[in-house]
N, C-alpha and C positions, 0 to 999 in steps of 0.2 A: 719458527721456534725449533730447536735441535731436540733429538729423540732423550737426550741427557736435561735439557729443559722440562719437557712435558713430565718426565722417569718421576722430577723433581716435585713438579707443580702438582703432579697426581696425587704425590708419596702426600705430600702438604696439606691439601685438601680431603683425605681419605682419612687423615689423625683427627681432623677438625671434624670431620664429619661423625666419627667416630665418638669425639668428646661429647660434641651438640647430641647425640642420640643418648648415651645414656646420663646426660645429667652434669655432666662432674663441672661443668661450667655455666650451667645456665643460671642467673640469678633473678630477681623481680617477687616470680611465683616462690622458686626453690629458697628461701632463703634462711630455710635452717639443714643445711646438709648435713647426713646423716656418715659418721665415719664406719667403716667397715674393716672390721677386721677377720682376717681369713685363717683359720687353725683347721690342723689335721691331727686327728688321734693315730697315737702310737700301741697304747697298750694299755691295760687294765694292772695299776696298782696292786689294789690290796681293797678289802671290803672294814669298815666299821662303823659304828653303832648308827650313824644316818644316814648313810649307803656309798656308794664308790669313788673310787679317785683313781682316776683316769688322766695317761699323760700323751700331752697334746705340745705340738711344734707349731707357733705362730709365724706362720711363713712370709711377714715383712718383714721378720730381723731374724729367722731361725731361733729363737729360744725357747726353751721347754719350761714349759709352765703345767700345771695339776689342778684338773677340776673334780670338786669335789661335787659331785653328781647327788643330789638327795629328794627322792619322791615326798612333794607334799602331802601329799595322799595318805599317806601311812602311815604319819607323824600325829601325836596327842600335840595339846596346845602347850603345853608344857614342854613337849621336845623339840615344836617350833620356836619356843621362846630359846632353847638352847642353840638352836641354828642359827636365829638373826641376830642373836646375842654374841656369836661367833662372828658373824661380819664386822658386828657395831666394834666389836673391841679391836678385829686385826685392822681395820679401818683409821685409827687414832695412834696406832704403834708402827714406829719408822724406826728401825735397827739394825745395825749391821748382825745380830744372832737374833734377830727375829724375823720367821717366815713371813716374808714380806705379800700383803693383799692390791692384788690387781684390781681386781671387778666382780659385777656379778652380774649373773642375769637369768632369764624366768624363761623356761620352754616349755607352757604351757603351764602342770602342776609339776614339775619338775625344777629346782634351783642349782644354780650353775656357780659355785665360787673358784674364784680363777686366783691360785698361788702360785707361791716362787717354786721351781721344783730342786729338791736336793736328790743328789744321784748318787750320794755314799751311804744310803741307807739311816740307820741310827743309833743310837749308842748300846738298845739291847743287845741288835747283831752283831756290834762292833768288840762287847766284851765275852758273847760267845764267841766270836772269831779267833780272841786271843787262847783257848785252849789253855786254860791255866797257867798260863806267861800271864806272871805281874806285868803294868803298865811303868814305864821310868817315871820317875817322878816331874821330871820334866813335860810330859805327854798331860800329865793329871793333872799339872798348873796349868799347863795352856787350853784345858778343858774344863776346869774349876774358876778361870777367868771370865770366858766365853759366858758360861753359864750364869754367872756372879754378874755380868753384866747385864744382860737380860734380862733377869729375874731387879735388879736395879734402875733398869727402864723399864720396865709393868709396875712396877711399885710408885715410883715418881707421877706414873701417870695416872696412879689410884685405882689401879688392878690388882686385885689378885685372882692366881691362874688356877688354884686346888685341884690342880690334875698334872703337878711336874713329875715327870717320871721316865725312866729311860727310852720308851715306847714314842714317846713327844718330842723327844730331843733329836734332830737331824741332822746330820752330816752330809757335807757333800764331800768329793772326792781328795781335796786339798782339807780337811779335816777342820774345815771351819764348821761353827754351832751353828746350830738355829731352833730354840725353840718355838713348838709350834699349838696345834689343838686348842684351842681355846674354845670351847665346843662350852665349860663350866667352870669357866673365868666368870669374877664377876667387879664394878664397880663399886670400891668403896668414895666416900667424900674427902677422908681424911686417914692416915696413921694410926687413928685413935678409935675408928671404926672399928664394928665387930659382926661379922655373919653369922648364921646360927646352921644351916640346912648343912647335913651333911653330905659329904660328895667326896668325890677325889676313887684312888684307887688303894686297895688296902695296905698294900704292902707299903704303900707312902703317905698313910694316915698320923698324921700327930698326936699327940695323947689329947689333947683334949676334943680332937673331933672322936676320939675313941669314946672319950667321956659324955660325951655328948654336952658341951660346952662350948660359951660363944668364943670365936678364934679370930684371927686378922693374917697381918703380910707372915706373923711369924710363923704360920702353918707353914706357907711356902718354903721358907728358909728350912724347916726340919724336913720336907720332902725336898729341899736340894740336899742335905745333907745326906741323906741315905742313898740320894746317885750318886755322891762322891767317894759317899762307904762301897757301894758297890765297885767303882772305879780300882780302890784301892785293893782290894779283896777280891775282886769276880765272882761274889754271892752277894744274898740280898742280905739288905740289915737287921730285917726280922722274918722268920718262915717258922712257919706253926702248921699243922694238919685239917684243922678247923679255925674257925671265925674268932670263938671265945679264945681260943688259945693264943694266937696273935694279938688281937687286942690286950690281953691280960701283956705280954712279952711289950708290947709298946709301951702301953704303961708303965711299965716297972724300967725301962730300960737296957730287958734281956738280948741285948744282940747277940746274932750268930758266930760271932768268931773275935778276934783282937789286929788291928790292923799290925803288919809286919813293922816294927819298927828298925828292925835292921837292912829295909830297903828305904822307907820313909823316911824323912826328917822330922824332927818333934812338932815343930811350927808349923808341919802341913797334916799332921796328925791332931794338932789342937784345936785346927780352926773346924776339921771335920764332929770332933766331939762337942763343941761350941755350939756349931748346929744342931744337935742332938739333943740341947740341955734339955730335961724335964719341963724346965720353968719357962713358958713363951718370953717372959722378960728379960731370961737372960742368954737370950740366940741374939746372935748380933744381928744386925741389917745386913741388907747387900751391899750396901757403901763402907760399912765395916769390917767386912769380909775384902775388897779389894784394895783397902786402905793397910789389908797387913803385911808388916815388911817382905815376907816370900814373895809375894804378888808387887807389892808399889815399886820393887826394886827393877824390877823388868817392864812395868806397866806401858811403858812409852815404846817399849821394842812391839811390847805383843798388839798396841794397838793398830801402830803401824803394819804388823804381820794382817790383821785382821784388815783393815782398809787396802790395802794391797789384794788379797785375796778376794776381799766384794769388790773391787772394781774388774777382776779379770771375769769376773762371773758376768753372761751376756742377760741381760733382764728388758722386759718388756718398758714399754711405756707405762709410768702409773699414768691411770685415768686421774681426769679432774672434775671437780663440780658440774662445770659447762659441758664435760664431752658427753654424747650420748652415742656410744660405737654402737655398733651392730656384728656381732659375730656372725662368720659365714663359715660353717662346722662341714668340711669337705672328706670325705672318708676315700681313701686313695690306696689302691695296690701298688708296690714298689718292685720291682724285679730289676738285675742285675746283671747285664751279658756283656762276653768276651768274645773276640773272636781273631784270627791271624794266627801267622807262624803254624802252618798246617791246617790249623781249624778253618772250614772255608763256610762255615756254619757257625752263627750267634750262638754260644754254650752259655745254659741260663745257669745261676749257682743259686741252688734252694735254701742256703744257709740265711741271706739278706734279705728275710721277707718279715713281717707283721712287725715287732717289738726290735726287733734286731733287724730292718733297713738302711740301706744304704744311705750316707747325706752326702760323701764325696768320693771319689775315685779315683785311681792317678796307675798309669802306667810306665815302666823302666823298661830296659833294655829286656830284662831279661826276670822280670817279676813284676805283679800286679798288687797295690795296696789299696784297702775301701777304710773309711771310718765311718762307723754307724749313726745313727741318730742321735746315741749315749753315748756319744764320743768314744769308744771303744776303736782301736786299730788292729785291723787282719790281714796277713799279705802271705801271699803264696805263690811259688815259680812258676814265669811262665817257657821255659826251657826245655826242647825235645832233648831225651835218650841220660834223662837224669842226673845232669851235670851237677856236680857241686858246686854249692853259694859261696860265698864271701863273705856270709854275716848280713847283707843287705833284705832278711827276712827280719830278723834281731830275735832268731827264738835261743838265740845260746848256742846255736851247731851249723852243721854245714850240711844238711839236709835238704832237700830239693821237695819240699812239701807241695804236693798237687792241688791241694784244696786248700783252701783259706782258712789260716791260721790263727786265735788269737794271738799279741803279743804279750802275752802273760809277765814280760816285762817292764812296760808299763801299767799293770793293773793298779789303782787308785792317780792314774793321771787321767784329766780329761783332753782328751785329744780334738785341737780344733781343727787341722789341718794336717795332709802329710802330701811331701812331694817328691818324686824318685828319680835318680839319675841314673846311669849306667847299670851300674855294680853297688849303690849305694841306697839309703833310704833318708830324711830328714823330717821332722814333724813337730807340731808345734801345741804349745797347752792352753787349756785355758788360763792359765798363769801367762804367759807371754815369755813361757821359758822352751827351748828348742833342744830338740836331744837327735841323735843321730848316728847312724851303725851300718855297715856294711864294709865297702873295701877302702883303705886312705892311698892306695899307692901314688895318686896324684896330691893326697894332703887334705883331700874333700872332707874326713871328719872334723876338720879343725882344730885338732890337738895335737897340732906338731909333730904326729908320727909318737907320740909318748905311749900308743895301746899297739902297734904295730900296725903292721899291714891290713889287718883282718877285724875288724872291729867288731864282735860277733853281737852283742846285746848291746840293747840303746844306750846312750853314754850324753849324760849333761854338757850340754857345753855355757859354761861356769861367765866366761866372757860376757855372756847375753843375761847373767843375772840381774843387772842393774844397766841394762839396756835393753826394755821389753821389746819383744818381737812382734811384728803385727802382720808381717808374710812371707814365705820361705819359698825359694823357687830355685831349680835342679837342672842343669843340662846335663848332658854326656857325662865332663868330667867337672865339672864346676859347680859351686852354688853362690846364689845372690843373698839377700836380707833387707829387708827393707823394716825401721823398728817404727816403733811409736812416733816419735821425735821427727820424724824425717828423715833420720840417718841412712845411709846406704853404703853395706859391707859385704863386702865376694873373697871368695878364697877358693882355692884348686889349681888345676891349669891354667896357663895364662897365655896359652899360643895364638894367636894373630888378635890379642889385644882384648879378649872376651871379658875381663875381668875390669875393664872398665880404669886399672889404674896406671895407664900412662906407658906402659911397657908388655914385655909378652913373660915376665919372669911368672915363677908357681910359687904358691904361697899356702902354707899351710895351717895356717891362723886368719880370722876377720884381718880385713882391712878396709878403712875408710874408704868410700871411694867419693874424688870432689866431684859435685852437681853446679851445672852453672845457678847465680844467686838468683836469677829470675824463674829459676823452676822446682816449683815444689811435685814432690813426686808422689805419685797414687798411688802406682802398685809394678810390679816387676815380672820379667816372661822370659825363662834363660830358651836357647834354641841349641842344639848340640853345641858349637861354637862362637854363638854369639848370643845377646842379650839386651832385651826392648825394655825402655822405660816410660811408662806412660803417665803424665800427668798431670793434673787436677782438669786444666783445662783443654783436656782432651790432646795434646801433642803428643809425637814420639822422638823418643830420644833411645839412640842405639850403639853399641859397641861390638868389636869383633869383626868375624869374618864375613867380608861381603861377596860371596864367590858366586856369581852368577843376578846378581844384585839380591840375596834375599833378605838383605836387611833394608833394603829398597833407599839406599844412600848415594846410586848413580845419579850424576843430574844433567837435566836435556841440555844440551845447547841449538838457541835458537838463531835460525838466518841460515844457514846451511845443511837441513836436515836432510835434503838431498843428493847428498857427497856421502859414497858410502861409507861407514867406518868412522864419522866424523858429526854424527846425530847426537852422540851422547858423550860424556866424560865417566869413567867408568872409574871408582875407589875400590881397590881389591877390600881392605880388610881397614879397619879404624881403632885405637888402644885410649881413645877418650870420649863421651859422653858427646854422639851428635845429634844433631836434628835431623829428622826425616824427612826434608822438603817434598819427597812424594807426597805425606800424607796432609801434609799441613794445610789444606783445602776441606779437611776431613775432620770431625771432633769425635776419634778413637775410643770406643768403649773397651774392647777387647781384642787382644794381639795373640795371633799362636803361630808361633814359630816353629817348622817342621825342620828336616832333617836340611833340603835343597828348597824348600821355598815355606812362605810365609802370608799365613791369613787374618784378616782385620775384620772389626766389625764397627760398625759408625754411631751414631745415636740415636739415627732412624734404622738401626737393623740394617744397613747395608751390607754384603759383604764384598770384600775385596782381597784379590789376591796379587802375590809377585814374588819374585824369583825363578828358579829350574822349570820349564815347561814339559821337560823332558817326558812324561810318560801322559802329559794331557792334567796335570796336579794345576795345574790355573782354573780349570774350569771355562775355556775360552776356543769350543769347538774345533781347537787346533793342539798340533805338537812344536809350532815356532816358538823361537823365542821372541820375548815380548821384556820390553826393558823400563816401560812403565809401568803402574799398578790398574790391576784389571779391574774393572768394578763390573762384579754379574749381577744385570737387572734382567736380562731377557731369561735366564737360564731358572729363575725362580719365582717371574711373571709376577716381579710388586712383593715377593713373600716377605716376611719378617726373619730376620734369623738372630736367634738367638744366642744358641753355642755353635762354636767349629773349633775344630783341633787338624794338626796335620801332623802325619806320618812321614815315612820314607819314599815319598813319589806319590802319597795320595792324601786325601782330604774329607773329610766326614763332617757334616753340617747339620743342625735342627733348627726348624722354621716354630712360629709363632702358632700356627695350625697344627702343629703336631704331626709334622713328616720329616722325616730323617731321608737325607741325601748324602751319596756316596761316588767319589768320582777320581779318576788317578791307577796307579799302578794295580793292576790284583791280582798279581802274584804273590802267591803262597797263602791265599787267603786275605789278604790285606782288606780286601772291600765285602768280606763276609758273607758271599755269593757263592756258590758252587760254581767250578767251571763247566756244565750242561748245561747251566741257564746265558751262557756267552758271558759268562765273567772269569773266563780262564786266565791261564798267564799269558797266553796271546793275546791277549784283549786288555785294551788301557781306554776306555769310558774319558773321552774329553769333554762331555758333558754332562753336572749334577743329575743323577738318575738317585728316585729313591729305594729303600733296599729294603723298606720294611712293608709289608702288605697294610696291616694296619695302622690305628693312629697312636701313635702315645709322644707324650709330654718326656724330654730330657730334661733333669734338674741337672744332669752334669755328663761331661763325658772329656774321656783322655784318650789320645794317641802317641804312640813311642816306637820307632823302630819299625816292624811288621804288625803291632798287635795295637790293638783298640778294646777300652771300656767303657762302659758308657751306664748309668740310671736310667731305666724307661719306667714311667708312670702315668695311671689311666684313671682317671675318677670313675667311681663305685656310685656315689650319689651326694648331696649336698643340700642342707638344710640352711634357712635365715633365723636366727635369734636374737630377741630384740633384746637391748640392754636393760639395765638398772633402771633406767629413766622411763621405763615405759610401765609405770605400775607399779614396781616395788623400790623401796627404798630406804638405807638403813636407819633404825633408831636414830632421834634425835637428842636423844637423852644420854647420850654417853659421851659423848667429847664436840671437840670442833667439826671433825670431819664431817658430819652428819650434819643434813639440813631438811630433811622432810620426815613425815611419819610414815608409822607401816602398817598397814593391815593385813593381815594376814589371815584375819577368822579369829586372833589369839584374845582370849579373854586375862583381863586384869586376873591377877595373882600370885601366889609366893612364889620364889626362888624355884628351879626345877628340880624334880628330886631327883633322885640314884637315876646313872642312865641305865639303859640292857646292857648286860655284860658283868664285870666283878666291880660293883658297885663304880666303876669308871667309862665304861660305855665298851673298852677294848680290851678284847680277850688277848693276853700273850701267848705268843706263838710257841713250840718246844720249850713246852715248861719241863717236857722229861728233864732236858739239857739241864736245868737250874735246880734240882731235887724235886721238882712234884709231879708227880703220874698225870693228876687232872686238877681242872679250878677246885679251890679249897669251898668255895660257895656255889649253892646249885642255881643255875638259870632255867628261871621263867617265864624263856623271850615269848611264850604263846599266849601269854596275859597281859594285861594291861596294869598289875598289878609290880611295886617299886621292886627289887632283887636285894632290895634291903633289909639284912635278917631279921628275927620276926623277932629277936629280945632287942635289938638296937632299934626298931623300927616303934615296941613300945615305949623306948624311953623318949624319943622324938612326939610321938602323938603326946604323954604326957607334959611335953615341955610346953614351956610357956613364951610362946613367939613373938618378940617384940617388931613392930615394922623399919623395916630398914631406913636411912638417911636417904635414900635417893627414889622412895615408890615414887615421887613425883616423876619420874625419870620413865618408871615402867608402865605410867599410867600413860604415860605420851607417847606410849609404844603400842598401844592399845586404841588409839584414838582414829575416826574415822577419815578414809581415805583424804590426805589434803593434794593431793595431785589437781591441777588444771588444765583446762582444756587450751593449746598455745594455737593461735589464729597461722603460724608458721610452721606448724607440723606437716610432715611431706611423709602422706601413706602410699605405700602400693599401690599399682593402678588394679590390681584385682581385688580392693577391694570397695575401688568406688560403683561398683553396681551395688554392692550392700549396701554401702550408703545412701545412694539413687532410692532405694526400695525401701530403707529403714525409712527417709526423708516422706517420701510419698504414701506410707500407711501414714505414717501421723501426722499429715496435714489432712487426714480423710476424720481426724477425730477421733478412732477408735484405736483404741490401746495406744495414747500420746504418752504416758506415764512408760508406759514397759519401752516400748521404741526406744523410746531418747535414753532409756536407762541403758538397755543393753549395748546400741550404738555407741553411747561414751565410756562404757568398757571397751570395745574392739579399739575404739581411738587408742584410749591408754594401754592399749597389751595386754587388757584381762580378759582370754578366752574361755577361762574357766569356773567361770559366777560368781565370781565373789562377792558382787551385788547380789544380793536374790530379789525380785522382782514381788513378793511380800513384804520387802523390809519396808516398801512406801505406803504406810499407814496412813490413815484415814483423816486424822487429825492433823496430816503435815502438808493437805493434798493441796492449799493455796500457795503456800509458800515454794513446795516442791515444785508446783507444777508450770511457776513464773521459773522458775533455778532451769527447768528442762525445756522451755518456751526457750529462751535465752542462747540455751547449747545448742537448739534443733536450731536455730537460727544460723548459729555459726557454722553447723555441718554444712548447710544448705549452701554458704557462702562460698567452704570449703571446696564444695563439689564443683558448684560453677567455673573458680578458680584452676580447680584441678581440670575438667574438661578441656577448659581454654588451652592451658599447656603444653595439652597431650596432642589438640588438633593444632598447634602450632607446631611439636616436634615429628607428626607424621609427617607435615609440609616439609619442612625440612629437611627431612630424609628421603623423601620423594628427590626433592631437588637435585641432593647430594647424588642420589642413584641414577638420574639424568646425567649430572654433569660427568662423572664417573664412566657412565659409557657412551661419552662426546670422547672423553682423553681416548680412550681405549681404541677408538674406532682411530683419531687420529695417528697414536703411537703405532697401529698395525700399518695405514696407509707409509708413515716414515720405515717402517722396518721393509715391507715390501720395495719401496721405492730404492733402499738402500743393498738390498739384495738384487734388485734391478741393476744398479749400478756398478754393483762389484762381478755379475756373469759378465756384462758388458767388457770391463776393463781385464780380465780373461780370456775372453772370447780376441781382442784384439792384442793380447801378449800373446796366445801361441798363433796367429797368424804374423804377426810380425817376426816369429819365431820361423 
């Protein structure tokens, strides 16, 4: 067997071994696997009325989602009923302008709700923002539709929300709606329905929850009307100094101003006053509101606008019935280093840490670009003796900014990607629209030379509007595109054929370029002058210059390898789409094309290089050249690798262990070493050495020219949280979505009253801003008593409270734990000693009753008693005590099961660790024997010499 045999059968057996040890294939025992999802927090939100919202990046798909963090503990039953009432509802509502619900789940007494996250903030900010700039009216329709629709799906679905208010309404950066909180929404049966408990927030109370009178959907519609009054106006529709004085002013009708009719048209001024009327009867519907000609006349455009922009938005998996994931909540440090072009030392940049980290990074000739987590883009020169830019920063000028920049030019785009060329910059949205700025003199903006030579701020490019983008890729002087569709389009330089179309001409606009039909392409990789296409099925396909083979397009010829000069067939350069017959033995995950050579990575983590060996940039113990592709197994002894990028003569690589290797030219800093540690410019490292003392994780890293950046990230610590499925689960009394009950401690009872805060649960922020010094009403967040004033609070006690249409609903939410214990549940092995011991008291007889109780808490996820261990009265002690005869049975089966598993996966991995170091011993005896051979054949060239 050859030493590339074993490399292989090792690599084979080590995955497997790998998989058998933690699970993810074993079936028989395992056979309800548990999915695992893995999230890292970014930042802390904002605080309201049931505690924090914290935003987290789910790192199987990068998207940012928001949990709303809320201590059970410190919640009345009443303000639990507002919390799970909060799920059951976002649980049933699927909308493109509704804040779409993921999941939840229980860490301990602590509740976990997992939303969509908007990154534009919300419409209170958004109209302080405007500084007394009216909105167009154009803006107010496409925000008065949004909303109208919403508020038209919670109605349909027999919701009403009595807390819409500009505070609720979310924006993300492409200024779609999404209303959200539903914290004291509540489930009517019908249209005809009527609630009685008042709630909401004052400034967007209707007359008759003023009056203390029963109300329905038409509440909602007069608190939309007063955000659209505010929309139109940039003040609020009623402000008064005191409680009585506002209520009186809503009553009566007294609004604060007159909407400007000489910006406004009548019809968007009528439907606002509609919403207004006194008479709940005669406020039209939300179906009525979108049915009127302003609105029906465009309705097909805006909804298209809206379906377009929720698709560009990256969103989780919604959970289903059957999943039962497991969050794995990893708290991680991000830091950000550069290094090259003089620096021979990694320089950390303190700007990309906590809330503002790094997610990607990309280097150019002669400037560095990150995009954060918030998609945010910053990029700053990396050029000695402060040469002026070309606009390839995009901040407006030709300034040589040292430190990283925002682009304040794109502020309200979400940026998903950016990738840099020479002298230029290109990047992409989440819209799937590409803007780009810096120099065109080869045509690289795409616009024909129509903005000149110097393109100083980012500039649309208009072509890709109705051709989304899905990846942007940058050499020297050229760019690729690769969109949704499959399509594949390049424009810039076109010398020795890089642009893939057929010729070496320059082009300063997209152009098609043709793929043969059997290859559908993944994704793109420009190299200064040439450019790799890799795809689905792991091929490459390449164009351009092949000077030294590094687009690895030479091909062997066999039978006379012998005959100098006559081993290989050598293709300088290629101007159409070829295949890489070097690689095609390989199934290609990732390609990086350096200046003079070029590195791959395989699907088992291999790497491989080819092209220029010149300074030792192969990684292949030598400075020949070498006309095949190298594949280094000895040089990383089995590692995994994950990234590599290459430079100008050298190469930077991270391993699955968290070691970074560096190997190639290191001149000028290139390999980020000081020249007293022997990494001078005399010194070219032809073999991966690594260059960081410690371990940290690359999420990303770029090389360009002299200089390298790179993501390092170290985990802080890591916690397992069990989902929804393990104990809690939402009401079942309020729609489809819902299928079990909930306990929670919460006892049967009315509606929830006023939350803390101004009668709505959430204090607004810079009331200065809006005319009020402080809340008009005092808070009594250190009691436990409603913040509902004490004349409005008597008209309520004296009303006469009829019960709602659906208590049957709230009584089923109150009802005892119906969770079962599943004979297929797969626990922790830490906690089958619990088990073991729980088992073993109570077959001794004594405290059989508490055992089994507490034990099928731990099954279910309830570590924090929700059982109490009195609740098993005396009278129930025959029936209960066959119910926990029954369960202690099934533990006991449980445990034997789970034993068995475990002593079968030690075996196993015994084995694996055996065979493991039978290869090893092997592979060393072939690596010795083949260094044997080669002093040998040495030893008799220079005596024949």
């Amino acid at each position: 067997m050859s030493l590339e045999d074993y490399e292989r059968h090792y690599a084979s057996l080590s995955d497997s071994g790998c998989e058998s040890v933690s699970g993810a294939h074993t079936s028989g025992t395992f056979s309800s696997e548990e999915e695992k999802l893995h999230y890292i927090p970014i930042r802390v939100l904002g605080k309201g009325a049931f505690g924090e919202a914290t935003l987290y990046r789910r790192t199987e798909d990068n998207s940012l989602v928001v949990w709303k963090e809320i201590d059970l503990n410190n919640l009345s039953d009443k303000k639990r009923r507002d919390v799970m009432n909060e799920i059951s509802i976002l649980s049933i509502l699927q909308h493109h302008n509704i804040i779409a619900y993921f999941n939840h789940f229980l860490d301990k007494n602590t509740l976990l709700i997992e939303l969509e996250y908007c990154n534009g903030g919300n419409l209170y900010d958004k109209i302080n923002q405007q500084k007394g700039k009216l909105f167009t009216e154009e803006v107010v329709i496409w925000y008065l539709y949004q909303i109208a629709s919403a508020v038209a799906h919670i109605h349909k679905a027999g919701v009403l929300h009595r807390d819409i208010k500009t505070l609720n309404i979310f924006l993300t950066k492409t200024n779609l709606i999404k209303l959200g909180d539903y914290g004291l929404a509540k489930k009517l049966d019908s249209e005809y329905s009527m609630a009685e408990t008042c709630v909401g927030t004052p400034y967007y109370m209707s007359p008759e929850l003023c009056q203390g009178v029963k109300y329905n959907f038409k509440s909602d519609i007069w608190a939309m009307g007063c955000v659209i009054f505010e929309l139109l106006t940039l003040t609020r529709t009623f402000d008064a100094t005191n409680p009585l004085n506002l209520c009186v002013k809503i009553v009566q009708g007294n609004w604060t101003m007159e909407v400007n009719s000489d910006v406004y048209s009548p019809e968007l001024i009528k439907i606002v006053y509609a919403c207004l009327d006194q008479d709940p009867e005669k406020r039209p519907t939300a179906d009525q509101i979108l049915d009127q000609p302003i609105i029906s006349c465009v309705r097909p455009a805006l909804e298209e606008r809206v379906a377009v922009l929720n698709s560009a938005i990256r969103k989780p998996k919604l959970s289903t019935v059957s999943d039962t994931p497991v969050a794995v909540v990893t708290t991680r440090s991000r830091e950000v280093y550069f290094w090259g072009g003089g620096k021979f030392t990694p320089q950390k940049l303190d700007l990309f840490k906590g809330g503002n980290s790094a997610q990607q990074v990309c280097a150019g000739e002669t400037h560095f670009a990150v995009v954060t987590v918030e998609k945010e883009l910053y990029t700053w020169a990396s050029v000695q003796g402060g040469a002026k830019m070309v606009g390839q920063l995009g901040h407006g000028d030709q300034a040589s900014y040292r430190q990283p920049r925002k682009v304040e030019r794109l502020q309200g785009k979400a940026i998903r990607q950016v990738a840099c060329g020479a002298d230029f910059t290109a990047c992409v949205t989440d819209e799937d629209q590409m803007y780009m700025f810096g120099s065109d003199y080869y045509g690289c903006i795409g616009v024909e030379n129509d903005m000149g030579m110097e393109v100083l701020e980012p500039v649309l490019l208009e072509f890709f509007q109705e051709r989304p983008v899905r990846q942007v890729s940058c050499g020297d002087n050229h760019v690729v595109v690769l969109t949704h569709c499959g399509d594949i389009y390049s424009w810039g330089c076109g010398e020795h054929g890089r642009l893939g179309l057929d010729c070496e001409d320059d082009f300063a606009s997209p152009m098609l370029v043709e793929v043969p039909k059997s290859a559908s392409i993944d994704s793109v990789y420009c190299g200064s002058d040439g450019t790799f296409f890799l795809t689905e099925s792991g091929r490459v396909l390449a164009c351009g210059n092949n000077e030294q083979n590094k687009l690895g397009l030479n091909q062997g010829i066999t039978g006379i390898k012998n005959h100098p000069g006559e081993g290989h067939q050598e293709i300088p350069y290629t101007t159409t789409l070829t295949l890489v017959k070097q690689l095609a033995r390989f199934k290609i995950q990732i390609i990086a094309p350096g200046k003079t050579h070029t590195a791959a990575i395989d699907e088992r983590g291999r790497l491989m290089t080819f092209g220029c060996n010149k300074y030792g940039q192969l990684g292949v113990k030598d400075f020949k050249k070498h006309q095949g592709v190298q594949l280094l197994l000895g040089p990383f002894g089995g590692k995994v690798v994950t990234k590599v990028s290459c430079g100008d003569g050298f190469t930077i690589a991270a391993t699955e262990d968290n070691q970074i290797f560096a190997w190639g030219n290191a001149g000028n800093g290139r390999l980020g070493m000081p020249a007293d540690r022997g990494f001078g410019s005399e010194v070219c490292p032809a073999l991966p050495r690594p260059i960081f003392g410690s371990l940290h994780h690359v999420p990303d890293l770029s090389c360009r020219g002299w200089h390298t950046i790179l993501i390092m990230e170290k985990v802080l610590n890591s916690k397992t949280i069990r989902s929804n499925s393990s104990g809690l689960s939402i009401g079942s009394g309020i729609g489809q979505g819902s299928s079990s009950s909930l306990d929670l401690g919460i006892e049967p009872g009315s509606d929830s009253e006023l939350r803390d805060g101004i009668l709505g649960g959430t204090v607004e922020a810079d009331m200065e801003e809006r005319g009020l010094e402080t809340p008009i009403f005092s808070m009594e967040s250190k009691t436990n008593e409603s913040s509902c004033p004490s004349w409005l609070r008597k008209e309520l006690m004296d009303a006469e409270f009829i019960p709602m249409p659906d208590e049957g609903s709230r009584d089923s939410m109150s009802g005892p734990l119906a969770s079962s214990f599943s004979e297929s549940a797969t626990l922790p092995y830490e906690e089958l000693q619990e088990l073991k011991a729980a088992a073993a008291a109570a077959t001794s007889g004594n405290g059989l009753m508490q055992t089994a109780c507490v034990d099928y808490e731990r099954v279910n996820g309830l570590e924090s008693g929700a059982w109490k261990r009195s609740s098993l009265s005396q009278q129930d002690g025959p029936q209960t005590c066959c119910q926990a005869s029954r369960e202690l049975a099934q533990l006991q089966e449980m445990v034997k099961r789970q034993d068995a598993t475990i002593q079968l996966l030690q075996k196993q991995y015994k084995d694996q660790l055996e065979e493991n170091e039978r290869l090893w011993r092997a592979i060393h005896d072939l690596r010795l024997g083949a260094d044997h051979c080669e002093n040998n054949h040495e030893s008799r060239s220079l005596s024949d010499e």
